[in-house]
C-alpha positions as CSV (number, residue, x, y, z in Angstrom):
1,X,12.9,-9.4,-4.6
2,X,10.8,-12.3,-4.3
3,X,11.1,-12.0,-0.5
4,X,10.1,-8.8,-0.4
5,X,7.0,-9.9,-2.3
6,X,6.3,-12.4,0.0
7,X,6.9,-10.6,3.2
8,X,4.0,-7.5,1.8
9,X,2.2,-10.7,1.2
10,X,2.4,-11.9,4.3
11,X,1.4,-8.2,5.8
12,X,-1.4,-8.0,3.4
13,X,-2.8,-11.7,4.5
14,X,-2.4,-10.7,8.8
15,X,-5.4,-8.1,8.4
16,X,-8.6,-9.3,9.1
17,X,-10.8,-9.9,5.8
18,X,-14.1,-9.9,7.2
19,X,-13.8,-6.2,8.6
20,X,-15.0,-3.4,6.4
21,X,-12.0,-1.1,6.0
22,X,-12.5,2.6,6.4
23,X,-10.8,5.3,3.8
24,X,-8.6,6.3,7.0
25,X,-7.4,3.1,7.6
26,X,-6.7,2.3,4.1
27,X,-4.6,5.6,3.7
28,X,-3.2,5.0,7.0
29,X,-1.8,1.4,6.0
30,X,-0.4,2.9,2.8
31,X,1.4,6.2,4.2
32,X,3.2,3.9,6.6
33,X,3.6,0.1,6.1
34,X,3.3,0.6,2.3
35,X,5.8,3.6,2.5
36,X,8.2,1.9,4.6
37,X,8.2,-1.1,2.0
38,X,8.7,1.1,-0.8
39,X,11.4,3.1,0.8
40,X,13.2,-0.3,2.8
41,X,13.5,-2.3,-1.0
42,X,14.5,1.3,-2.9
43,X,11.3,0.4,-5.2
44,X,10.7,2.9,-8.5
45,X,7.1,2.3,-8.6
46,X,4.6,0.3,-7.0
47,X,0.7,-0.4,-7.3
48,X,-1.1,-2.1,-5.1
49,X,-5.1,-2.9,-4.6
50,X,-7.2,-4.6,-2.2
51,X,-9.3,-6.0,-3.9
52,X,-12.6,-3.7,-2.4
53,X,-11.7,-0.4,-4.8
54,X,-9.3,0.9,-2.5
55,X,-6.0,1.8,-4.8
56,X,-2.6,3.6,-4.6
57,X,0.4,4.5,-6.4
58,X,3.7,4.8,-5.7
59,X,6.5,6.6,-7.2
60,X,10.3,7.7,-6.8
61,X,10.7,11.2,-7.8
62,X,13.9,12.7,-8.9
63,X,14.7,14.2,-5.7
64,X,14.5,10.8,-4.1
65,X,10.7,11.9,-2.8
66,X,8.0,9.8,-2.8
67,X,4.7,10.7,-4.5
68,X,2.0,8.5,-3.5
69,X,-1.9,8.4,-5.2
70,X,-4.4,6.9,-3.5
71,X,-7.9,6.2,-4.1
72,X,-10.9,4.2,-1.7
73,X,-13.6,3.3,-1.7
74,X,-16.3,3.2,1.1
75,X,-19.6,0.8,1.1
76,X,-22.6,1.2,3.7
C-alpha cells in the first residue's frame, strides 16, 4: 500500500504548482488518473485535496461502481 501512496504522490508532485488549475482540469485529473488509481489498488474509499479547495470523493459501490464527488474551486 505504501507504494501506491507514494506513486499518487509522485503523480501529484509532476504537475506544475505555480499554474492556476481550472475546475476542468481538476475534474479531468480526478475522472481519469485518480479513477484509474482507485480502480488499479481495488481502493473502498478515497479523499483527496489539493490543497487550493479543489476536493473529491471516492467510493466503491455495491455493484463494484464507482461514485465519485467532487468539489473546486476557482480564484481570479
Amino acid at each position: 500500500m505504501t507504494d501506491s501512496l507514494d506513486e499518487l504522490k509522485k503523480i501529484l508532485q509532476d504537475e506544475e504548482p505555480e499554474k492556476k488549475k481550472s475546475p476542468q482540469k481538476w475534474t479531468g485529473f480526478v475522472e481519469s488518473t485518480v479513477v484509474n488509481f482507485f480502480d488499479e489498488y481495488r481502493i473502498e474509499k478515497l479523499s483527496i485535496e489539493d490543497g487550493n479547495g479543489n476536493k473529491a470523493k471516492l467510493t466503491r459501490t455495491k455493484d463494484n461502481g464507482i461514485k465519485i464527488e467532487y468539489s473546486s474551486i476557482v480564484m481570479m
